[in-house]
N, C-alpha and C positions, 0 to 999 in steps of 0.2 A: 708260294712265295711271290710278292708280288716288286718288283724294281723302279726304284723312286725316279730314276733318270733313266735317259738312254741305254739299252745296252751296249752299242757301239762305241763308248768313249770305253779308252787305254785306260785311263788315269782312273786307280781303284778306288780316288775317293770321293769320287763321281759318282757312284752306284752304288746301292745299298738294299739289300733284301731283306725282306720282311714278312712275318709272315700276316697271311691276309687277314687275320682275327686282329692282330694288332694294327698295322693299318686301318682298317676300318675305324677301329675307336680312335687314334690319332686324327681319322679324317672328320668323327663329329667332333672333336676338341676345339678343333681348326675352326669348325664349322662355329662353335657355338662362342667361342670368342674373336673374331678376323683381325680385332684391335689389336691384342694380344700378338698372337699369331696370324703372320698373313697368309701364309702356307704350307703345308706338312716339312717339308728341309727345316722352315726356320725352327718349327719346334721342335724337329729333332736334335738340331744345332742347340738350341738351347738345354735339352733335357743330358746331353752331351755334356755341353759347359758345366752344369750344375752337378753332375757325377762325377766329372773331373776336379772341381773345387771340392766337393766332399774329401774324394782320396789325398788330393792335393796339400787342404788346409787341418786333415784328419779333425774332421766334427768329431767329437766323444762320445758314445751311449744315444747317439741320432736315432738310430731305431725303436732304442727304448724309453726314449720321450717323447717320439713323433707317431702318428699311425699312417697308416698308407695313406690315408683320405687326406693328414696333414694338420692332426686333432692332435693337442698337448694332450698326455697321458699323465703325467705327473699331478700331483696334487699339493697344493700348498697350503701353508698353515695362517698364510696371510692373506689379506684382502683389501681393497681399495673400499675407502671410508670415507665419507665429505663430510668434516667438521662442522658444527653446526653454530660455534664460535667465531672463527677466521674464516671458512665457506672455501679451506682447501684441503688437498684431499691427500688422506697419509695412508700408509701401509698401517693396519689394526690387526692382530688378532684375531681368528674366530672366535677364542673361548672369551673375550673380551667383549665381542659384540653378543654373546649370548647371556654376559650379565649384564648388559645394557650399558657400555662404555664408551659412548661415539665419539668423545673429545679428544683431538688430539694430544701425546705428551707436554707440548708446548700452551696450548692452553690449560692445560692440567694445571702445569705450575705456576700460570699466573693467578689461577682463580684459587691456587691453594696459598697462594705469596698473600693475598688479597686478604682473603677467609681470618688465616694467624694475625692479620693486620686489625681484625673488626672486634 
């Protein structure tokens, strides 16, 4: 185990053990971002924070839509589409874009307003 501070300070929340496996990866984390993290405390301080906000603010099903790496696991049935009428971009359908349907609803029913018009 190796101790992030002094060991001569009182104050228990001063020191903090660890063990050297974990330490080490914390120290290339450190390492690999400095912007980030400017020193191993702060990111322990932070990785603190953000376990304490977890329990805190009770995230739901966290683990079962997150992976350790920090990759969505869930799958959706929608997908971001850029209209090729108005050039903006709507939530579609896959099975939608698999019949070939890129138009958004809103242009849908102008060019169907338009069509019953002709």
């Amino acid at each position: 185990m190796k101790f992030l501070s002094n060991n001569k300070t009182k104050n228990a929340s001063e020191s903090i053990a660890l063990e050297s496996g974990l330490c080490d990866e914390i120290a290339l984390i450190v390492k690999a971002s400095p912007v980030e993290y400017p020193n191993i405390k702060n990111f322990i301080e932070n990785a603190i924070k953000y376990k304490i906000n977890r329990i805190k603010y009770n995230i739901e099903n966290y683990d079962a839509v997150v992976t350790k790496d920090g990759n969505l696991i869930g799958k959706s049935n929608n997908v971001f589409t850029r209209c090729p009428v108005c050039d903006n971009l709507f939530l579609n359908k896959k099975e939608r874009i698999k019949n070939g349907k890129y138009i958004c609803p809103r242009c849908s029913e102008i060019v169907k307003y338009f069509v019953r018009r002709l």
